[in-house]
C-alpha positions as CSV (number, residue, x, y, z in Angstrom):
1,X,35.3,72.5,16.4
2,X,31.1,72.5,16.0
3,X,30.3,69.0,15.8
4,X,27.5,68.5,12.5
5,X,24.3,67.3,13.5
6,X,22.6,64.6,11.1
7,X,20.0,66.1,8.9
8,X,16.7,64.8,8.4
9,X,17.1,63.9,4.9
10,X,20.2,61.4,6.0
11,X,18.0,60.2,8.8
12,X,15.3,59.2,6.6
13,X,17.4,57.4,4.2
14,X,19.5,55.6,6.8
15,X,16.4,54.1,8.5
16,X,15.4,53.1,4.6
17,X,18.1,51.1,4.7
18,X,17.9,49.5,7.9
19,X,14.3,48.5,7.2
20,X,15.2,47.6,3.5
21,X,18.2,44.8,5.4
22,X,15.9,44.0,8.3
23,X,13.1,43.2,5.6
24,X,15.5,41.1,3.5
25,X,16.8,39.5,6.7
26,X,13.3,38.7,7.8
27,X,12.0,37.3,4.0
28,X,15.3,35.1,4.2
29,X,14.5,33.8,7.5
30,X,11.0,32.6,6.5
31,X,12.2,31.6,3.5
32,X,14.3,29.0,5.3
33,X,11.8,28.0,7.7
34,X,9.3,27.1,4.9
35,X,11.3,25.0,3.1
36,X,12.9,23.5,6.4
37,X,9.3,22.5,7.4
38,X,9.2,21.3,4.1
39,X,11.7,19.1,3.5
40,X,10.9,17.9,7.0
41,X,7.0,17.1,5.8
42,X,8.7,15.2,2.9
43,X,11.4,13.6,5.0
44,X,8.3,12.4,7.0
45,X,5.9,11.4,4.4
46,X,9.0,9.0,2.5
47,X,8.9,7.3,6.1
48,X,5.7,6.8,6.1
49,X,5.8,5.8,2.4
50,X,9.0,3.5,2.9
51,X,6.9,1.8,6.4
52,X,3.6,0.9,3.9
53,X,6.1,0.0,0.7
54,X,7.6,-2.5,3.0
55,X,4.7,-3.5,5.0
56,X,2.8,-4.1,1.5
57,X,6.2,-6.3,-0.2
58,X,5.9,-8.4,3.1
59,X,1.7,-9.2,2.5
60,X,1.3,-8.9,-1.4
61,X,4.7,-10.7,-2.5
62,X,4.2,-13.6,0.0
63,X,0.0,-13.9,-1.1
64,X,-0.6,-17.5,-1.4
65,X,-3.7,-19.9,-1.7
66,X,-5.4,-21.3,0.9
67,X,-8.6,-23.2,1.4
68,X,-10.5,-23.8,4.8
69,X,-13.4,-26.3,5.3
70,X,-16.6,-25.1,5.8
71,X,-19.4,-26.2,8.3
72,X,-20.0,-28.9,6.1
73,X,-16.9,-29.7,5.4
74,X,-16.0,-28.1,2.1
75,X,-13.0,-26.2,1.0
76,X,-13.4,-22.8,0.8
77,X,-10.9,-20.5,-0.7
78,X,-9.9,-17.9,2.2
79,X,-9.0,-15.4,-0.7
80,X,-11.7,-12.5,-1.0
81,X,-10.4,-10.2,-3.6
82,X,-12.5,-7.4,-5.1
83,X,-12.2,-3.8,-6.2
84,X,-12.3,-2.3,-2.8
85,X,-11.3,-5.3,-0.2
86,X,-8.6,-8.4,0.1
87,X,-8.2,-10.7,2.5
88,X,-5.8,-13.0,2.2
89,X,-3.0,-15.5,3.4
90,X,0.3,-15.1,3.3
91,X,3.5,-16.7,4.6
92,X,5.1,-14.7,7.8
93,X,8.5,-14.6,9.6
94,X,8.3,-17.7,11.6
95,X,8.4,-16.0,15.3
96,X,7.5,-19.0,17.2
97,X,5.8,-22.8,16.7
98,X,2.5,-21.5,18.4
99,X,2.4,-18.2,16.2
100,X,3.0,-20.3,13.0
101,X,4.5,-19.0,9.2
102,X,1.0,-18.1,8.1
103,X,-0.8,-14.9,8.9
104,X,-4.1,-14.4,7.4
105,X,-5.3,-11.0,7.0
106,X,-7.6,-8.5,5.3
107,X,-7.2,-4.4,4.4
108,X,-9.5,-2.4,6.3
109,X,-10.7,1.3,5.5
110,X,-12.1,3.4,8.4
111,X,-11.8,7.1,9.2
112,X,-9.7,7.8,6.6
113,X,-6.9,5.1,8.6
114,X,-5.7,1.7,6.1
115,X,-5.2,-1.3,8.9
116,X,-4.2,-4.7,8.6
117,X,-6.6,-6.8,10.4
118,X,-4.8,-10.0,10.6
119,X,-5.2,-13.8,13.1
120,X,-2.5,-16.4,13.0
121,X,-5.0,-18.7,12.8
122,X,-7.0,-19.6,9.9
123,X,-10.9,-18.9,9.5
124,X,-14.0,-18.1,7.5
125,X,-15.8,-15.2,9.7
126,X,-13.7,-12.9,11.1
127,X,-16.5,-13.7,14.2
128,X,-14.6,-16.9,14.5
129,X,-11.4,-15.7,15.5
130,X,-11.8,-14.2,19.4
131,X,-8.8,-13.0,21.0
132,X,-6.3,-13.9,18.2
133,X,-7.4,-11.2,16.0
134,X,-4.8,-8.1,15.5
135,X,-4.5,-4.5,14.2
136,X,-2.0,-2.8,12.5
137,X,-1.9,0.5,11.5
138,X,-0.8,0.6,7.8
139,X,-1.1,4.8,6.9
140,X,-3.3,7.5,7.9
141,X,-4.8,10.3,5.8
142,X,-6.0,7.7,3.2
143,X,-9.8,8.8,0.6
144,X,-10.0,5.4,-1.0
145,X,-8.3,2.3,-1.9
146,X,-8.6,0.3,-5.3
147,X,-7.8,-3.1,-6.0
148,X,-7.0,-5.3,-9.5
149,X,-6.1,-8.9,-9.9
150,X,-3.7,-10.3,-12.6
151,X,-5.1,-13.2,-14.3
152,X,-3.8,-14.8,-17.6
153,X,-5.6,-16.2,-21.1
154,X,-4.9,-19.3,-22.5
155,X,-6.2,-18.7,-25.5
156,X,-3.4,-18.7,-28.1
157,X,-5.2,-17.0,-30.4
158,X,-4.4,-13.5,-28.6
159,X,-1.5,-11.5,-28.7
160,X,0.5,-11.3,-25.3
161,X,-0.3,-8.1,-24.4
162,X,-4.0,-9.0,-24.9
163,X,-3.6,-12.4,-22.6
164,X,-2.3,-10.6,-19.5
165,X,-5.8,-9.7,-18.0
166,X,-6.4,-7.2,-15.3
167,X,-9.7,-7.9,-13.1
168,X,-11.4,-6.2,-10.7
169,X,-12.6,-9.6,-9.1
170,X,-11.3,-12.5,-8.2
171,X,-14.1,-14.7,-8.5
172,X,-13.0,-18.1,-6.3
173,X,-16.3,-19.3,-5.1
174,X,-19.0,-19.9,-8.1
175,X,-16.1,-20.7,-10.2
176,X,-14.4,-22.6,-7.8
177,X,-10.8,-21.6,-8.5
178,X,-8.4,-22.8,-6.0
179,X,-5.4,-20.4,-7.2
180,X,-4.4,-16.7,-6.7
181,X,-3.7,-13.7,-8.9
182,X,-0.1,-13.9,-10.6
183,X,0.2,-10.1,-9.2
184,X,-2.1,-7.5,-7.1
185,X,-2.0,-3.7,-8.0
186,X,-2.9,-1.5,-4.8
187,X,-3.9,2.6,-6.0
188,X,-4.3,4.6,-2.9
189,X,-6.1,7.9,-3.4
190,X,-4.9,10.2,-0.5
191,X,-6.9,12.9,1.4
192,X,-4.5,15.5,0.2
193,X,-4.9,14.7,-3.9
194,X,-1.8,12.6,-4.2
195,X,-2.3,9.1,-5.1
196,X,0.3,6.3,-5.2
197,X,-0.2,2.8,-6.9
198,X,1.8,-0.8,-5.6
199,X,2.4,-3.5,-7.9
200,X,3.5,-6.6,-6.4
201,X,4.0,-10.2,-8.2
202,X,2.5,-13.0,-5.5
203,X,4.5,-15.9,-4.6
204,X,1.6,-18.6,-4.6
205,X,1.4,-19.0,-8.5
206,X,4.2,-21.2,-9.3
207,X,2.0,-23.6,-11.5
208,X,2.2,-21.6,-14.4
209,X,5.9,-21.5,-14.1
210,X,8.2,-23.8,-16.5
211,X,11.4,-24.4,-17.6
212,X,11.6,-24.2,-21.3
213,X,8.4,-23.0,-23.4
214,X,6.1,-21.5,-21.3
215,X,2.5,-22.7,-21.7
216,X,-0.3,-21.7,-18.9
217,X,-2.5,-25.0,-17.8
218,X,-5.7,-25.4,-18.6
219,X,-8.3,-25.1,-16.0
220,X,-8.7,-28.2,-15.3
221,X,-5.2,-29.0,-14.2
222,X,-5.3,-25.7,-11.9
């Protein structure tokens, strides 16, 4: 028997839909490599999120005070704390006797890269501290960084919503304060339009801790 040939209108529509599957195949396929790349530049940026959250608990939650003599002998707080820069102390894994449990640092900005400039031994100038001085990377990518303080009133005469005071200074050396902020709020404003803000409660405040009523001291007693 005459075998039928195909006819051009069946050709035509089974090439339709082999392109029609091929195309679906195709859009699936990208599909799944977008959001695999995805979830991958997520997966990545928690990391990187997770290694600053805990590099930032370690610093911020172990902030103490700490006062240094000067040339001429007088104790200067080492805490510099305003809108856009801390340094600070802070207690440290104890590695070693030489290294010591105190790390004194300060959160540097440059090219877009947040480090951790840091010496194990105390200073005034970062010009004193030679060889001793350290980087660490903290998170790249970074706009801008923004600092407050937590402070609190002791006037009784405010509510205690309106006592809690957040500053954008902490102002140690004309006033002379010897004590750091009860917490530390770190906003980090993020090349790509994301920003992300740390609050962390410092250790070094336990003078306006009680047991019973709670009542701040008064400066002088500070």
């Amino acid at each position: 028997m005459r075998k039928q040939a195909f006819t051009l209108i069946e050709i035509i529509i089974a090439v339709s839909i082999f392109l029609i599957v091929a195309m679906t195949l195709y859009s699936y396929s990208r599909e799944t490599s977008n959001s695999w790349r995805r979830v991958v530049s997520e997966r990545n940026r928690f990391n990187e999120l997770l290694a600053l959250d805990r590099a930032l608990n370690g610093i911020l939650e172990h902030l103490v005070p700490f006062t240094w003599p000067d040339n001429d002998g007088v104790k200067t707080p080492f805490l510099l704390a305003e809108r856009g820069r801390l340094r600070c102390a802070y207690l440290h894994r104890l590695n070693d006797e030489v290294e010591g449990a105190l790390r004194f640092a300060e959160f540097v900005l440059e090219q877009n890269k947040l480090y951790l400039v840091y010496s194990d031994r105390p200073f005034l100038h970062w010009d004193e501290v030679g060889e001793r001085r350290k980087t660490a990377l903290l998170a790249e990518g970074v706009d801008s960084i923004d600092f407050l303080y937590a402070d609190w009133s002791d006037d009784d005469s405010l509510d205690w919503g309106e006592r809690l005071l957040w500053l954008d200074e902490w102002e140690n050396v004309e006033s002379e304060r010897m004590d750091a902020p009860l917490a530390v709020k770190l906003t980090i404003n993020w090349l790509d339009g994301r920003t992300e803000t740390w609050l962390r409660r410092c250790m070094g405040i336990s003078y306006r801790e009680r047991y019973g009523k709670w009542n701040p001291l008064p400066d002088d007693k500070r």
